[in-house]
N, CA, C and O of each residue as an XYZ file, in Angstrom:
276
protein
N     -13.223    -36.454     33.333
C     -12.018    -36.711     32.584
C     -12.323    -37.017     31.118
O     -11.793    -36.537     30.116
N     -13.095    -37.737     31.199
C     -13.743    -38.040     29.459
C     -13.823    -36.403     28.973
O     -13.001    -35.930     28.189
N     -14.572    -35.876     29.367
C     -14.976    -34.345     28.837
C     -13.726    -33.929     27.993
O     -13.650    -33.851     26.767
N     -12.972    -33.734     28.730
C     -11.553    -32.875     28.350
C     -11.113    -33.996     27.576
O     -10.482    -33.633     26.583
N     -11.233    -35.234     27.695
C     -10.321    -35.391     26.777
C     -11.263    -35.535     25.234
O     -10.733    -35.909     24.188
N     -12.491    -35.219     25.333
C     -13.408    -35.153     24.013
C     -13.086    -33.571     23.627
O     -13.396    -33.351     22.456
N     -12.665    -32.672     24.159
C     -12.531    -30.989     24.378
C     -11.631    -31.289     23.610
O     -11.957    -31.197     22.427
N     -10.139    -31.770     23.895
C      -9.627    -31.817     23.539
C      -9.027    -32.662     22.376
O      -7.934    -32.417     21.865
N      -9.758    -33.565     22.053
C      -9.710    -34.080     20.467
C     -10.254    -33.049     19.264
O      -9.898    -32.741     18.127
N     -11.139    -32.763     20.028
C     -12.321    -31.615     19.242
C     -11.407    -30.233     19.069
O     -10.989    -30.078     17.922
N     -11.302    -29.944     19.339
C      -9.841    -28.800     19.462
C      -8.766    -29.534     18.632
O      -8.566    -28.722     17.729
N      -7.995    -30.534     18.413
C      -6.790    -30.675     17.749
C      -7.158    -31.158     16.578
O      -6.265    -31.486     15.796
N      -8.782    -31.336     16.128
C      -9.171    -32.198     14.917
C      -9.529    -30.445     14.554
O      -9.051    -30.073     13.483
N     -10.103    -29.665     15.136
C     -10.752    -28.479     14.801
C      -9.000    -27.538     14.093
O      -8.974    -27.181     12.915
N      -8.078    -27.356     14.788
C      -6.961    -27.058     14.285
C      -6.391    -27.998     13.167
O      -5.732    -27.397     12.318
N      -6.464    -28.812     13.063
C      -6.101    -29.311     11.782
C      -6.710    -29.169     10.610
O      -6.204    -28.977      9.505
N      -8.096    -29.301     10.988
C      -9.154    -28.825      9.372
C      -8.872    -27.559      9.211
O      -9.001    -27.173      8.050
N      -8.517    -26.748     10.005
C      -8.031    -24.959      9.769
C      -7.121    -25.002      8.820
O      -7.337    -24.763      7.632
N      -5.614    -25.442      9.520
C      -4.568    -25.911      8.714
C      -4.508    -26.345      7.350
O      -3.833    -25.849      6.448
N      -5.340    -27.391      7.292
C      -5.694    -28.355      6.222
C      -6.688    -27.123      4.563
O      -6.752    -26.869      3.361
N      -7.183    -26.860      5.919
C      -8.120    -25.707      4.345
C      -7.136    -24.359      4.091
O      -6.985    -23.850      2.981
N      -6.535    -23.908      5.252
C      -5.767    -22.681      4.626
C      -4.690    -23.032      3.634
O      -4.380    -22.383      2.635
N      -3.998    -24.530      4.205
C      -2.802    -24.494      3.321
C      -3.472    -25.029      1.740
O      -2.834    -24.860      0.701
N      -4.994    -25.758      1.771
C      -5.039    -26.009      0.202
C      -5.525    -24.767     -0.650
O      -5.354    -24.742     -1.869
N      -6.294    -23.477      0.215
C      -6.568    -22.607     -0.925
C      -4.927    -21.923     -0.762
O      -4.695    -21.732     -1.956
N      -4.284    -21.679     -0.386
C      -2.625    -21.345     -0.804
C      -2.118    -22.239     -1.917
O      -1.517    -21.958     -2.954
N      -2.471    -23.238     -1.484
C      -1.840    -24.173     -2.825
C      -2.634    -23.923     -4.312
O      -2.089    -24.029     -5.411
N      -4.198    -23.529     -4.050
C      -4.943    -23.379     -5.478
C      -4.515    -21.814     -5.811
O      -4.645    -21.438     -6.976
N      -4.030    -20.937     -4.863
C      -3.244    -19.585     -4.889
C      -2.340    -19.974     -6.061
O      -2.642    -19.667     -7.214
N      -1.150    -20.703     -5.733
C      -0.158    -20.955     -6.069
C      -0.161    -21.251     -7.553
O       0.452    -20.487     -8.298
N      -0.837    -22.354     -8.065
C      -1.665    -23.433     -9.077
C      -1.937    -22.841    -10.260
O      -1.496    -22.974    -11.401
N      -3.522    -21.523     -9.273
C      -3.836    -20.976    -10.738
C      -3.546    -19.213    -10.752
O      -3.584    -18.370     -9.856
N      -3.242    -19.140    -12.239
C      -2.514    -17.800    -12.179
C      -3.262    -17.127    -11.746
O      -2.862    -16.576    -10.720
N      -5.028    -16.676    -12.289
C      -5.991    -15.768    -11.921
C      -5.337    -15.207    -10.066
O      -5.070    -15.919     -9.098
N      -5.300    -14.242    -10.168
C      -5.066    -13.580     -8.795
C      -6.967    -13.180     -8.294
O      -7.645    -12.322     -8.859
N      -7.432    -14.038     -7.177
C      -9.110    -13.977     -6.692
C      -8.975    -13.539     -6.151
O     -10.048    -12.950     -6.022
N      -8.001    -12.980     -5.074
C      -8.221    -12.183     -3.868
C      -8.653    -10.163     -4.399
O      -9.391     -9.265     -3.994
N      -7.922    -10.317     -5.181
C      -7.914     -8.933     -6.418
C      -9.246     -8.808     -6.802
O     -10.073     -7.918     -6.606
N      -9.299     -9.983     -7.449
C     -11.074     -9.805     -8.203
C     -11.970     -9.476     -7.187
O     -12.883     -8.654     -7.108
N     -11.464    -10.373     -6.366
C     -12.995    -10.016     -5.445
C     -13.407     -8.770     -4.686
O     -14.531     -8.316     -4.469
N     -12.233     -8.348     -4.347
C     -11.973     -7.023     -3.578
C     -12.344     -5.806     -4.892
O     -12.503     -4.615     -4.629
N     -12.428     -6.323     -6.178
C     -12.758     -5.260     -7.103
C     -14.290     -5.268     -7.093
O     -14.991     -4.300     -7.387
N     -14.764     -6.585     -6.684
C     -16.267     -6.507     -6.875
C     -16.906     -7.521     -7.868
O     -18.083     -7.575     -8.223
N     -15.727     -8.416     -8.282
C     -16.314     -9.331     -9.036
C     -16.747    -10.455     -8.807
O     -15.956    -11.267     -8.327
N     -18.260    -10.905     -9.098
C     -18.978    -11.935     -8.162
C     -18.645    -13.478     -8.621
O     -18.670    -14.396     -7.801
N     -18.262    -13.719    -10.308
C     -17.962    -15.143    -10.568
C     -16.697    -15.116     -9.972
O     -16.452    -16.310     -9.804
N     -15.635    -14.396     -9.501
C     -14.620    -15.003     -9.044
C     -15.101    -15.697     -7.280
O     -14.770    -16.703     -6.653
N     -16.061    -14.474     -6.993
C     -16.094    -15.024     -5.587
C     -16.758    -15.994     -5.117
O     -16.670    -16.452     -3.978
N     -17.607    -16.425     -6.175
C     -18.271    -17.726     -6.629
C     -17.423    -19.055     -6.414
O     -17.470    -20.066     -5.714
N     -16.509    -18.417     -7.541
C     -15.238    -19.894     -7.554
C     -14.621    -19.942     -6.473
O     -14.244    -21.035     -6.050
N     -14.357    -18.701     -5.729
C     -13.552    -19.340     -4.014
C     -14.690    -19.852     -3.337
O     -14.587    -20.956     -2.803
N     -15.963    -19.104     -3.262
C     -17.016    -20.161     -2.301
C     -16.923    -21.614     -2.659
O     -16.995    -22.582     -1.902
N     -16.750    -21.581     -3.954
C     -17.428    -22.893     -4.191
C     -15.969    -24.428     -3.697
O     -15.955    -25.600     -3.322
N     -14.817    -23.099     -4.119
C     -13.755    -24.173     -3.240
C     -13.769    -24.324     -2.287
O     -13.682    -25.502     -1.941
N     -13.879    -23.310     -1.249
C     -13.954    -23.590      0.255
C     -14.818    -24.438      0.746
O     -14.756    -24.929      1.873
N     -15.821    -24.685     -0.235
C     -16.866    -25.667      0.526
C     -16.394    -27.226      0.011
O     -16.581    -28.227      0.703
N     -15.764    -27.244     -1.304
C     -15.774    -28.354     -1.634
C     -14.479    -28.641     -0.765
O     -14.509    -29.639     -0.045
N     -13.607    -28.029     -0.772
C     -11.798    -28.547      0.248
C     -12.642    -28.993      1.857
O     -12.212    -29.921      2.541
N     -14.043    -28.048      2.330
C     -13.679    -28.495      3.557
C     -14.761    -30.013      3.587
O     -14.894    -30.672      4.618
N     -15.406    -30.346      2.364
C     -16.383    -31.261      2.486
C     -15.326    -33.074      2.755
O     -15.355    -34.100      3.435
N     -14.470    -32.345      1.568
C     -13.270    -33.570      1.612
C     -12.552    -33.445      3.080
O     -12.452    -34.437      3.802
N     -12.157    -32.420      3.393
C     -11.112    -32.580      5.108
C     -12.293    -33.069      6.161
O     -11.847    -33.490      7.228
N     -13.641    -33.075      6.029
C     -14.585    -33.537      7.137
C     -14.960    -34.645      6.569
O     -15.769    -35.223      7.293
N     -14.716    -35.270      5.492
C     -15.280    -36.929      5.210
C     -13.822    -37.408      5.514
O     -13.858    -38.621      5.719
N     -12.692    -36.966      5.609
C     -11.185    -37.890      5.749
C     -11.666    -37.549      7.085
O     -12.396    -38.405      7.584
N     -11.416    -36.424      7.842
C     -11.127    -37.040      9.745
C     -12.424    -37.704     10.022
O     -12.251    -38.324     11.071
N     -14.135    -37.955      9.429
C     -14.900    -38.648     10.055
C     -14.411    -39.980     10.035
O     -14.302    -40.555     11.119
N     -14.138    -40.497      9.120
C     -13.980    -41.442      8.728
C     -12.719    -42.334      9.416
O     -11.524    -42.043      9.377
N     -13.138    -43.118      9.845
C     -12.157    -44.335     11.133
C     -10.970    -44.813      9.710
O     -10.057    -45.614      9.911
């Protein structure tokens, strides 16, 4: 019984950091005018730079808020 219910925290914390990172690069979508999805698909590497480098920093912040009691 413990199992599942660790399965299942792990699963509704795992859907929320999903949530949590898709809706903030939509919001940096929104924010800044540069259209990145364009650039990158053209081949340009500092744009795809700047989304790596957000995705890592949005999900470093959503995994120090749910570790954290």
């Amino acid at each position: 019984m413990i199992i599942l219910e660790r399965v299942a925290s792990t699963a509704g914390w795992t859907v929320l950091a999903v949530l949590l990172l898709y809706g903030s690069v939509r919001l940096f979508d929104l924010i800044d005018p540069i259209d990145y999805r364009a650039e990158v698909r053209k081949g340009n590497l500092a744009a795809a730079l700047i989304v790596a480098a957000l995705l890592i920093a949005i999900a470093a912040i959503i995994i120090a808020v749910i570790i954290t009691p």
